[in-house]
N, C-alpha and C positions, 0 to 999 in steps of 0.2 A: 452529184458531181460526176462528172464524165472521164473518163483517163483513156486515153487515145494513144497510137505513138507515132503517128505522122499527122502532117501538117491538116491536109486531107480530110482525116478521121476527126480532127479537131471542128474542123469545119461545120462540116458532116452533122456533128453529135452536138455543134452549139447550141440549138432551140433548145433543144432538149436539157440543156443543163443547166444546173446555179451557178456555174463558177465554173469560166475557164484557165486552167494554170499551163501558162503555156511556153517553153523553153525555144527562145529564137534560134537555136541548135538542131532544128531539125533535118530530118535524113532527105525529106521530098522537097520542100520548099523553106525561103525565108520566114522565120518567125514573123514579125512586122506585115509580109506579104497576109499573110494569115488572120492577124489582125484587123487588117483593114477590111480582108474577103467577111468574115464575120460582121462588120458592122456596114459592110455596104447591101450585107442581107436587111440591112434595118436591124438588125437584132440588139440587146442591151444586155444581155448575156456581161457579166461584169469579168473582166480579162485580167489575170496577175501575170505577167513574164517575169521566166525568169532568166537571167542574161548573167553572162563574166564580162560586155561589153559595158564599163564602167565610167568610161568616157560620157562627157555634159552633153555634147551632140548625140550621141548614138540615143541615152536616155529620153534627149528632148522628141527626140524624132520618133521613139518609140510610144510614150504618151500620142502623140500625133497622128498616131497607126491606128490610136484606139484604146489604149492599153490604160486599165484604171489606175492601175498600180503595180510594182515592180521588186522585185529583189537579185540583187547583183551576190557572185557565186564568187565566192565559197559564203554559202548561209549557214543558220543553225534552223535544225528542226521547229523549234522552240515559233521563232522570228515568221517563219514562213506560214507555221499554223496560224500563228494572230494577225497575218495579215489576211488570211484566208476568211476569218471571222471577221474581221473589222469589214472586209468588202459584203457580205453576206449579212451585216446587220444596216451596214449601210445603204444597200439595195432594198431592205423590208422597210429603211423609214421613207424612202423615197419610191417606193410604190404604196405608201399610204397604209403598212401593216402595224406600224408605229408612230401615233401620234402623241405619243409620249414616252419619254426615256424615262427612269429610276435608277438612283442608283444612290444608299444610305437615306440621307433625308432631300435629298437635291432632285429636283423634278425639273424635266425640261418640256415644254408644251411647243412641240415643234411646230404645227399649224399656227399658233398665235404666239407666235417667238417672244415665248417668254419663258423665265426660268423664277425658281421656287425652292430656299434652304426653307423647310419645315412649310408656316407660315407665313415665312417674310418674301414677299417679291425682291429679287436681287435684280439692280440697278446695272443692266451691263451693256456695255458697247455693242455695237453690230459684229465685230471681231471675236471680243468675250465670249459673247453670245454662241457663235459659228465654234470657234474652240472648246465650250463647253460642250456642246452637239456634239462634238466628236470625240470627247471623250469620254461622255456618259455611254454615248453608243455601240464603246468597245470596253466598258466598263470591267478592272480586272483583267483587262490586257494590255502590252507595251501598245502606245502607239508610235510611228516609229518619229521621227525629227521631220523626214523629208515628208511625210506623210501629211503631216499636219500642215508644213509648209503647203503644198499643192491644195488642200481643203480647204484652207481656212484662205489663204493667198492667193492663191494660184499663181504662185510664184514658181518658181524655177526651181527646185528641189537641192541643188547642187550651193545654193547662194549662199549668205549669210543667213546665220538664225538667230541674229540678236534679235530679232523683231519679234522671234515666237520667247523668246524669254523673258522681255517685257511684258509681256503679256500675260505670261503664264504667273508673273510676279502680282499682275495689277488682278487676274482672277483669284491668286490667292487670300490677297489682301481681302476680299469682296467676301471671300467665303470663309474668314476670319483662319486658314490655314497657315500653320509653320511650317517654311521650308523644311528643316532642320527636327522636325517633329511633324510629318504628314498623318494628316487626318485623311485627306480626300485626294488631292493630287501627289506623287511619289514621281521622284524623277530617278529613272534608272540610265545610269552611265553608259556612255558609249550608243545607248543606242532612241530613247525618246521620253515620255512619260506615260504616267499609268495611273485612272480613276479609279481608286481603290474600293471595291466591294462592303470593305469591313474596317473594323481595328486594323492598323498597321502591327505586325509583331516588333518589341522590344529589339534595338539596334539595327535595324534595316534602314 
């Protein structure tokens, strides 16, 4: 990872790095500006901004720049490291370093999109399917609401999420999961869900 502190240095230092986390606050140039300079290099350098512009337009236009994914300020440490992972394991299955996910007994065979509790081929939508992708792939971390929305949708981050909670219902039903008693998916408040590694501890 690279840690720059102008626009510039960002630039500069993208080939070279996994992961640019890049604050549209900068002293030289517009964040966004920056963004785009890095991808009209060609480069796939995977881009996190981070912005207090919280507004639906500023957001949409910053995806638009280039930007994979985002986090609006004031964050928590916690929030901003997992999305740092989630982009970082999502660029190793998309350059082909993970053709398969694990996580408990749940196998996702990303080149022949199919998925696997134990033994049994689990029967899932093209949605299911792309929602489970994503969160075996940050397995053990929040992923966040708008996050999921953009992956799986590619929808507009800011919208409604009753579509990802359908969904999250119909994957649980599939993977014989209780809401209310999470084996494998956990929904944590306020901020998204998370494929659990292990046993869930007692009252969480």
């Amino acid at each position: 990872m690279s840690v720059q502190g102008t626009g510039q240095g960002a630039i500069d230092g993208a080939a070279a790095a996994d992961l640019v986390v890049l604050d549209l606050g900068l002293p030289d140039m517009d964040g966004l500006d920056v963004a785009r300079a890095i991808r009209n290099l060609g480069l796939t350098t995977p881009v996190l901004v981070l912005t207090a512009r919280a507004d639906e337009v500023d957001l949409v236009v910053g995806l638009d720049a280039g930007a994979d994914d985002y986090v609006t300020k004031p964050f928590r440490l916690a929030e901003l490291l997992a999305r740092v992972r989630a982009l970082l394991r999502r660029t190793a299955v998309e350059a082909g370093d993970e053709d398969e996910l694990h996580a408990q007994n749940v196998r996702v065979d990303v080149a022949a999109h199919r998925a696997f509790q134990g033994d049994r081929e689990l029967h899932l939508t093209a949605k299911e399917f792309d929602l489970l992708r994503v969160l075996v792939a940050s397995a053990g971390n929040v992923v966040a609401r708008e996050t999921l929305m953009r992956e799986v949708w590619d929808s507009d981050p800011t919208g409604s999420t009753k579509t990802l909670d359908m969904h999250v219902s119909w994957l649980r039903r599939k993977l014989g999961d209780d809401a209310n008693a999470p084996r494998y998916i956990s929904t944590v408040r306020g901020m998204g869900f998370r494929f659990e590694t292990g046993p869930v501890p007692a009252g969480l």
